[in-house]
Backbone bond lengths (Angstrom), bond angles and torsions (degrees), N, CA, C in turn:
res aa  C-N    CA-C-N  psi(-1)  N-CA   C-N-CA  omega(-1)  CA-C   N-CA-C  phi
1 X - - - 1.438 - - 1.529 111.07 -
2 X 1.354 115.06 -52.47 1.868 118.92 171.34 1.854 103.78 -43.34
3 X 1.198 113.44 -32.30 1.951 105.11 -172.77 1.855 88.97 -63.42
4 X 1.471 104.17 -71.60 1.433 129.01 -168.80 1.849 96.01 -28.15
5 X 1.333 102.30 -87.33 1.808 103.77 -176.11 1.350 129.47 -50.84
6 X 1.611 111.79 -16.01 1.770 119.95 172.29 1.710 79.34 -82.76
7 X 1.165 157.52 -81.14 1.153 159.03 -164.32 1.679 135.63 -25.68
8 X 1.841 87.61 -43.43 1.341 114.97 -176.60 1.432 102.76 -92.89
9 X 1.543 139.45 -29.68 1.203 127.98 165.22 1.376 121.88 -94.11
10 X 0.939 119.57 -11.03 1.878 113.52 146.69 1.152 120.83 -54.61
11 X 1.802 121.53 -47.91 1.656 102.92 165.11 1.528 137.03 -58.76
12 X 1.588 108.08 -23.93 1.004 97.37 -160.75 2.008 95.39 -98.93
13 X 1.303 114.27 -8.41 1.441 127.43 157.92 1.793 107.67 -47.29
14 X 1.195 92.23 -80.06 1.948 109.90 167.09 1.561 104.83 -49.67
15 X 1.127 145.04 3.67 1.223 132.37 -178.48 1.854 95.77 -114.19
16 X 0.948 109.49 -27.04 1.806 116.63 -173.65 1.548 100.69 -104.34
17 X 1.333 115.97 -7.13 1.478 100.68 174.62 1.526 103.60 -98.29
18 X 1.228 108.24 -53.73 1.981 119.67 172.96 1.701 107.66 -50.10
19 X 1.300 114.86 -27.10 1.734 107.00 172.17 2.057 100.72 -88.45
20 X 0.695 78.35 16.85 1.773 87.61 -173.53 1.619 123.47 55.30
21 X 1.726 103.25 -0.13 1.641 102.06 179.80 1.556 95.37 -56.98
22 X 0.623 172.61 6.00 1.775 150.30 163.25 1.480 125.74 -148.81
23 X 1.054 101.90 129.08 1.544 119.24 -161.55 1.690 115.20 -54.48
24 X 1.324 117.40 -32.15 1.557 145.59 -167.89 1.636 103.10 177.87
25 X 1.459 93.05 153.43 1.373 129.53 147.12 0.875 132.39 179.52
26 X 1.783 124.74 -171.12 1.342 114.94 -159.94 1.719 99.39 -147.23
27 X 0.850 102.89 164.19 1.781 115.62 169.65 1.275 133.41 -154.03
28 X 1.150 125.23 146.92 1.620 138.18 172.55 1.405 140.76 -144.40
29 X 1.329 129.56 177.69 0.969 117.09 -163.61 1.433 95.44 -125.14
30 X 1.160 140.32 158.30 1.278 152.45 -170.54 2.075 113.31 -161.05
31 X 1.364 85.72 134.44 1.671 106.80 -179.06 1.610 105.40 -130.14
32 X 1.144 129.04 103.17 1.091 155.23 167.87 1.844 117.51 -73.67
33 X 1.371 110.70 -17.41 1.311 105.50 -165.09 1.383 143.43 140.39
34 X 2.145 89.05 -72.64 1.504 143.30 -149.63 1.576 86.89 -128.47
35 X 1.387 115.41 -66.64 1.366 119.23 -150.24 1.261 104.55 -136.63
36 X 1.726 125.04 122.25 0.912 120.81 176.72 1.696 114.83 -110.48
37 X 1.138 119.46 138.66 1.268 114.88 173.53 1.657 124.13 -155.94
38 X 1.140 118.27 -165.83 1.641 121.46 -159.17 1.965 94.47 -140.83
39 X 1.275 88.79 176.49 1.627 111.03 -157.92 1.401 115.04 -155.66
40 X 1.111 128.89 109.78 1.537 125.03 159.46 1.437 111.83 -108.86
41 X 1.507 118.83 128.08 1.812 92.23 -178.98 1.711 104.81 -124.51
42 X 1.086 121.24 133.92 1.618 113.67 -156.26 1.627 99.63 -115.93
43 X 1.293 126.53 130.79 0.824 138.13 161.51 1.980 139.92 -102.65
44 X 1.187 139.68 118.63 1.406 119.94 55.39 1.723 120.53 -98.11
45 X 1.577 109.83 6.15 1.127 86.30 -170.76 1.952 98.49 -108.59
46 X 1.498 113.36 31.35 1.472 98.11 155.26 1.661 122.10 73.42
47 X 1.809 94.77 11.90 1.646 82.51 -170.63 1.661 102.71 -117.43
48 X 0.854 96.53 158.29 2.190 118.10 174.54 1.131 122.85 -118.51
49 X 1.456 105.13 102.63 1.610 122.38 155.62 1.635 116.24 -79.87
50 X 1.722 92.24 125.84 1.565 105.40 -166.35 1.826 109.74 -109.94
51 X 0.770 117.29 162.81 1.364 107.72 -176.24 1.873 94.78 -154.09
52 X 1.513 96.30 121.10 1.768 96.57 -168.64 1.503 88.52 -108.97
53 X 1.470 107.63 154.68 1.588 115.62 172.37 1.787 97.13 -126.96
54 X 1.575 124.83 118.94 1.164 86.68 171.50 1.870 93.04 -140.22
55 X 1.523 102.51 167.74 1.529 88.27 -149.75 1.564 76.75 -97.12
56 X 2.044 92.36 152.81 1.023 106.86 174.86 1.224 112.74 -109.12
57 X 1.500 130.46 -125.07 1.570 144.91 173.52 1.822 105.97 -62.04
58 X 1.231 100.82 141.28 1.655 95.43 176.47 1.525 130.17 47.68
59 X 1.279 105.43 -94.38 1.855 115.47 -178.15 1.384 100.83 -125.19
60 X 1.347 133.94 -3.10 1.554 154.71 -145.75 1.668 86.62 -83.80
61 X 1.634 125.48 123.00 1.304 95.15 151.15 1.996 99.80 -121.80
62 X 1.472 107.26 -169.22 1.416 123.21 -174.28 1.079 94.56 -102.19
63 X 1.502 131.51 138.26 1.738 126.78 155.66 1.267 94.94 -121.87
64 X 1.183 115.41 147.58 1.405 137.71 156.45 1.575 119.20 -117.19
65 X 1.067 134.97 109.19 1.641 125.25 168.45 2.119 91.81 -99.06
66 X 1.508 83.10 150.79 1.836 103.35 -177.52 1.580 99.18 -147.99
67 X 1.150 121.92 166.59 1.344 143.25 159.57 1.439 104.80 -114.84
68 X 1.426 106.73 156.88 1.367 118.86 -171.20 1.303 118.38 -167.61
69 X 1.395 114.09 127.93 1.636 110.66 171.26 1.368 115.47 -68.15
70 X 1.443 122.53 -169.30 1.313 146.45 -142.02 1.649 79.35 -87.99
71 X 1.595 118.07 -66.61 1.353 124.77 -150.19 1.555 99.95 -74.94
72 X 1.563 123.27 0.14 1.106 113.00 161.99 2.071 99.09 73.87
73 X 1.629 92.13 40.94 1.530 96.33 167.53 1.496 85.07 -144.48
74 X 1.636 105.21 -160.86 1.463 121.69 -175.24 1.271 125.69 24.73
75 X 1.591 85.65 57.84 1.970 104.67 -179.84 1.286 114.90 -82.04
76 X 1.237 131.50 170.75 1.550 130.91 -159.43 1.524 96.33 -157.76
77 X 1.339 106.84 93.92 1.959 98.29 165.23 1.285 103.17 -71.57
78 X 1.409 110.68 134.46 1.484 136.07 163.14 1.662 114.56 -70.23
79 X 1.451 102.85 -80.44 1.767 104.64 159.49 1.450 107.21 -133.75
80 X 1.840 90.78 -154.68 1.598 94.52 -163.03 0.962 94.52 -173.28
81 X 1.620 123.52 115.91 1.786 124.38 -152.48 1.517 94.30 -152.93
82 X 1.628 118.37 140.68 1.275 113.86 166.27 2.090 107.99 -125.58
83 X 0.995 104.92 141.16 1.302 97.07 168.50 1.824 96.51 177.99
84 X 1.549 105.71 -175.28 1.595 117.69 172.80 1.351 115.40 -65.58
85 X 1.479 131.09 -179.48 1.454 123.31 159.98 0.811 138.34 -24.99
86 X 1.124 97.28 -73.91 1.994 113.13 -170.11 1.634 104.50 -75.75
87 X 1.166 142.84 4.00 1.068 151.31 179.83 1.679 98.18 -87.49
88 X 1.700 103.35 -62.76 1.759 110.92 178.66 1.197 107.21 -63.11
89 X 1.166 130.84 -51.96 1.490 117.63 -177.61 2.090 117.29 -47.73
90 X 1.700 103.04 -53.04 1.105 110.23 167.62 1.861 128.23 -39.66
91 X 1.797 94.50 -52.49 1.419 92.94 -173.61 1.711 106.48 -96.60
92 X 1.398 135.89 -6.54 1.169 124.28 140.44 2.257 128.30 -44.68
93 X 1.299 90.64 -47.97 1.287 81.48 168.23 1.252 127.68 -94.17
94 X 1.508 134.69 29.92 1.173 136.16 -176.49 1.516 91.63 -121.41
95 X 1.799 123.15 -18.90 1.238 115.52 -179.48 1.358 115.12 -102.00
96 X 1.361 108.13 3.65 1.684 110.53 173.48 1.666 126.98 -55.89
97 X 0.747 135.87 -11.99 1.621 160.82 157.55 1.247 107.81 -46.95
98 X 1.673 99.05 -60.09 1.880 121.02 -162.13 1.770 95.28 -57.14
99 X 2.036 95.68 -62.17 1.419 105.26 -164.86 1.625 106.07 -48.37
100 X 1.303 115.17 -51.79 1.583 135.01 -159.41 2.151 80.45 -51.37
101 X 1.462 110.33 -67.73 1.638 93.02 -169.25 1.257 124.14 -45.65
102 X 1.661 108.50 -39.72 1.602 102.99 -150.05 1.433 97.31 -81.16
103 X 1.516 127.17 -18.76 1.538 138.72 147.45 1.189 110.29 -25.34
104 X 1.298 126.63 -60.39 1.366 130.74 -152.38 1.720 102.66 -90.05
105 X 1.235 94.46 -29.98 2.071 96.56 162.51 0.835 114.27 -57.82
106 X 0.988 137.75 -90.30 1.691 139.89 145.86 1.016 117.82 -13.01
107 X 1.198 172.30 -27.44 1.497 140.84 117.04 1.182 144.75 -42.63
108 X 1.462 98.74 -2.22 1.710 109.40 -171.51 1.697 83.93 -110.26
109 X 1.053 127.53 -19.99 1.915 125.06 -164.98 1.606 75.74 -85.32
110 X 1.438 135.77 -57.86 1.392 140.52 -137.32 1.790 105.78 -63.47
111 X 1.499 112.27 -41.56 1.485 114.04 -150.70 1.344 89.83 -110.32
């Protein structure tokens, strides 16, 4: 899953930098333990798309994707999906569209 989500937020990084909405950014992947999750943070307007993985029952995990300012307030859950792998991988990329808009709201509210 860490290949998949370093993978999946580079495109959509490269998709907001090549349309020229954002000047830079950066992303990563992070394993905590408990909670694993990913990061894109786009700049000039300062905001972070988070993407939480956290395991649930069995093979089941929780995703959460959010937006987030700098100060780490005025967050915005996008969705909120539970299932196995191949389920998240599936419904992450069928919701990439969604994330890519509500992105683009939020950058146009931001500047």
């Amino acid at each position: 899953m860490k290949y998949f989500l370093e993978k999946y937020l580079k495109e959509i990084e490269g998709y907001f930098l090549e349309a020229g909405d954002v000047t830079g950014s950066n992303s990563g992947v992070n394993d905590n333990g408990r909670v694993f999750y990913g990061y894109a943070s786009f700049y000039p307007q300062e905001l972070d798309l988070i993407i939480q993985l956290s395991k649930n029952k069995g093979e089941d995990y929780l995703v959460v994707a959010e937006i987030m300012n700098k100060e780490g307030r005025e967050d915005e859950e996008i969705f909120s999906f539970s299932g196995d792998e191949s389920f998240l991988k599936n419904e992450l990329n069928a919701r990439r569209d969604e994330l890519i808009f509500r992105l683009l709201l939020r950058f146009r509210q931001a500047l």
